[in-house]
C-alpha positions as CSV (number, residue, x, y, z in Angstrom):
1,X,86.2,59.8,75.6
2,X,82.4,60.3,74.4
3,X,81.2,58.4,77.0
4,X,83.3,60.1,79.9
5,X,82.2,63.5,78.8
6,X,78.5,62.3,78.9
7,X,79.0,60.7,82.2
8,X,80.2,63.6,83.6
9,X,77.7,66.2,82.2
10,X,75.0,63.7,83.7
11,X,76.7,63.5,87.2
12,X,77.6,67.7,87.3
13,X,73.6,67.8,89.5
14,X,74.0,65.1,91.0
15,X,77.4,66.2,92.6
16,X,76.0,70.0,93.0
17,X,72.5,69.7,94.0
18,X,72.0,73.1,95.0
19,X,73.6,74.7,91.4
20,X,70.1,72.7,89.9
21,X,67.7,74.5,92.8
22,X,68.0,78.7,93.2
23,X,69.4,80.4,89.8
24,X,68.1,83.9,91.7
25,X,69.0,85.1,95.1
26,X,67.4,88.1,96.7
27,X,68.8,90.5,98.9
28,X,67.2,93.3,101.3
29,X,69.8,96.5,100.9
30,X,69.2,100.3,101.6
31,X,67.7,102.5,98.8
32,X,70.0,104.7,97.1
33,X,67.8,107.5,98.0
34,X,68.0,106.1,101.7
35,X,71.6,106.1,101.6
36,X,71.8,109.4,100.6
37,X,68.9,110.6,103.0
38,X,71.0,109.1,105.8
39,X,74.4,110.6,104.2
40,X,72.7,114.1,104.2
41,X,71.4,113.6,107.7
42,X,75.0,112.6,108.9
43,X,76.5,115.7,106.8
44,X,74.2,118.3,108.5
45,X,75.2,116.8,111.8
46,X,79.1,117.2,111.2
47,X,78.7,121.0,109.9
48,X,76.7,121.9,112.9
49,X,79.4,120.2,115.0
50,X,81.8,121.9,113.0
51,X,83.7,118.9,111.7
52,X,85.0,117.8,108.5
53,X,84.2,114.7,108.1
54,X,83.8,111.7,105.5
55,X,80.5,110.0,105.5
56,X,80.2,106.6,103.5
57,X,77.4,104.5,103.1
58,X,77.3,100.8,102.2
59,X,74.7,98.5,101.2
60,X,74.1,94.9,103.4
61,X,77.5,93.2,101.4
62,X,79.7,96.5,101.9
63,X,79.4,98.0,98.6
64,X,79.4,101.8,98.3
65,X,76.4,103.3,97.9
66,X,76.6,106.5,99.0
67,X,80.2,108.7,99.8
68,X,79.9,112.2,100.6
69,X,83.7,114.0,101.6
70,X,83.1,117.7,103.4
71,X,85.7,120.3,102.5
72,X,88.6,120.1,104.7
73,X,88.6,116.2,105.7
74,X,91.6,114.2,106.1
75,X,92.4,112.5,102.6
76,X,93.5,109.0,104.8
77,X,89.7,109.3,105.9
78,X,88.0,108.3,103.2
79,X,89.4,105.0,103.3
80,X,88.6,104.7,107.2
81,X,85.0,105.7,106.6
82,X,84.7,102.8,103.7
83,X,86.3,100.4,105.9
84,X,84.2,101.3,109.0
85,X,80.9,101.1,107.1
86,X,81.9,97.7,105.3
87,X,83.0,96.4,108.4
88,X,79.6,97.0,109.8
89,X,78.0,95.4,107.3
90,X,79.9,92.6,107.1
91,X,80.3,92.0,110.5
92,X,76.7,92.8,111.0
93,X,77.7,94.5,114.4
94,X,78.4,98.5,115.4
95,X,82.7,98.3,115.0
96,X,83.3,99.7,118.1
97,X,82.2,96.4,120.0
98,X,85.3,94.8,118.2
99,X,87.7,97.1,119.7
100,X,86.8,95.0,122.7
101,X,87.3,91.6,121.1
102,X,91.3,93.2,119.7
103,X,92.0,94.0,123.4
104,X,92.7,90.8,123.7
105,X,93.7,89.3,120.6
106,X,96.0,91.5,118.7
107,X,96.2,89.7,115.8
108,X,92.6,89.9,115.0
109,X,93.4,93.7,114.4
110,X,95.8,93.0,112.3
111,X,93.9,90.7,110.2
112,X,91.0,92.9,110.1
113,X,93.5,95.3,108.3
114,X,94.8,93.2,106.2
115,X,91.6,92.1,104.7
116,X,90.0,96.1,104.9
117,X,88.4,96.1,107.5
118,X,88.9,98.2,110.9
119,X,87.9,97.9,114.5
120,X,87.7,102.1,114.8
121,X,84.5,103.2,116.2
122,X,82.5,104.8,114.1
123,X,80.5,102.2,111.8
124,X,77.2,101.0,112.7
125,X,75.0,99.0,110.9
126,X,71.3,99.7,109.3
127,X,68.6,97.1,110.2
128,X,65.2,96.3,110.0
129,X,63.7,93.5,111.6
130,X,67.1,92.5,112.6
131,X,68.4,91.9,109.3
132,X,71.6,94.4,107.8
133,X,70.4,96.5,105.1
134,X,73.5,98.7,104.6
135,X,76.3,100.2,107.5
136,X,77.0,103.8,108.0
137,X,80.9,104.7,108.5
138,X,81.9,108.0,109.0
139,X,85.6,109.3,109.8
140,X,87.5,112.7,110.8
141,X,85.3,113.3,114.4
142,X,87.7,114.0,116.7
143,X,87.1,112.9,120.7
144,X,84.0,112.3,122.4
145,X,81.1,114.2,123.3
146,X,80.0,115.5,126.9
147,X,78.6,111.8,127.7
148,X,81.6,110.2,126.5
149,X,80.4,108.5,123.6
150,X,82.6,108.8,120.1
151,X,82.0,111.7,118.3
152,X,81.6,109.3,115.0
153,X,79.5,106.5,116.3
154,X,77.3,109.8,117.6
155,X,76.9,111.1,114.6
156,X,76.3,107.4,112.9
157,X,73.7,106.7,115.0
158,X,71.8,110.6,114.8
159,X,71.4,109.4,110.5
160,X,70.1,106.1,111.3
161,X,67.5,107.4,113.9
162,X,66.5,109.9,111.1
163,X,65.7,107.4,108.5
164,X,64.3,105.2,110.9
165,X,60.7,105.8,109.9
166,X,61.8,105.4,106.0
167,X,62.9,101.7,106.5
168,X,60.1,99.3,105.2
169,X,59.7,97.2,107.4
């Protein structure tokens, strides 16, 4: 019984190489101070478009970072904001190009929901030098503007151009 136990514990690296190589792994994510910049940004943009929205930040994995909920927003839109920004991240693409994608395959949809994430418009993701830092999602902006663009992915992408010159690149 000795013996197995030892032969084991000596064959554990040999098995799993890569446990024995990286014990720390480094990530690139967006500041808190950036997230909340960028949630500020966003939140300016809504009141002046006279919109109750949620805005919601997430860092490059989809983990909150920053949340803000104006008076008046939808209470359901709080989730949709989380899941538009962690979609964003995760999929490290803007969500509404996978509205395209459920068009025709439905049950991509409904697997997105399952697993919390969305194909709604309205999440984009942060980058510098092509790599996701974080995702904005924001929810509760009704329609489209005068060039027909979604009222949320236009506000989304107004916060990431502001914050634009903050990202180290």
């Amino acid at each position: 019984m000795i013996l197995y136990l030892i032969i084991s514990v000596l064959a554990v690296p040999l098995a799993f190489p890569a446990f024995s190589q990286k014990a720390i792994v480094q990530s690139n994510d967006i500041s808190t101070e950036l997230a909340m910049k960028a949630t500020s940004v966003a939140l300016q943009s809504c009141k002046n478009k006279q919109l109750q929205c949620i805005v919601t930040v997430v860092d490059s994995q989809g983990l909150l970072k920053s949340q803000i909920v104006m008076d008046g927003a939808f209470p359901h839109a709080i989730e949709t904001s989380m899941r538009k920004a962690r979609t964003a991240a995760s999929r490290r693409q803007a969500t509404h190009l996978l509205e395209e994608v459920t068009s025709t395959e439905p049950d991509i949809a409904m697997t997105f929901n399952a697993i919390g994430l969305t194909t709604l418009s309205g999440g984009v993701p942060i980058k510098v030098d092509g790599q996701v830092i974080g995702a904005i999602g924001i929810s509760g902006a009704p329609g489209e503007d005068e060039n027909g663009d979604d009222l949320d992915t236009v506000i989304v992408n107004e916060a990431i151009r502001a914050i634009e010159q903050d990202l180290v690149k």
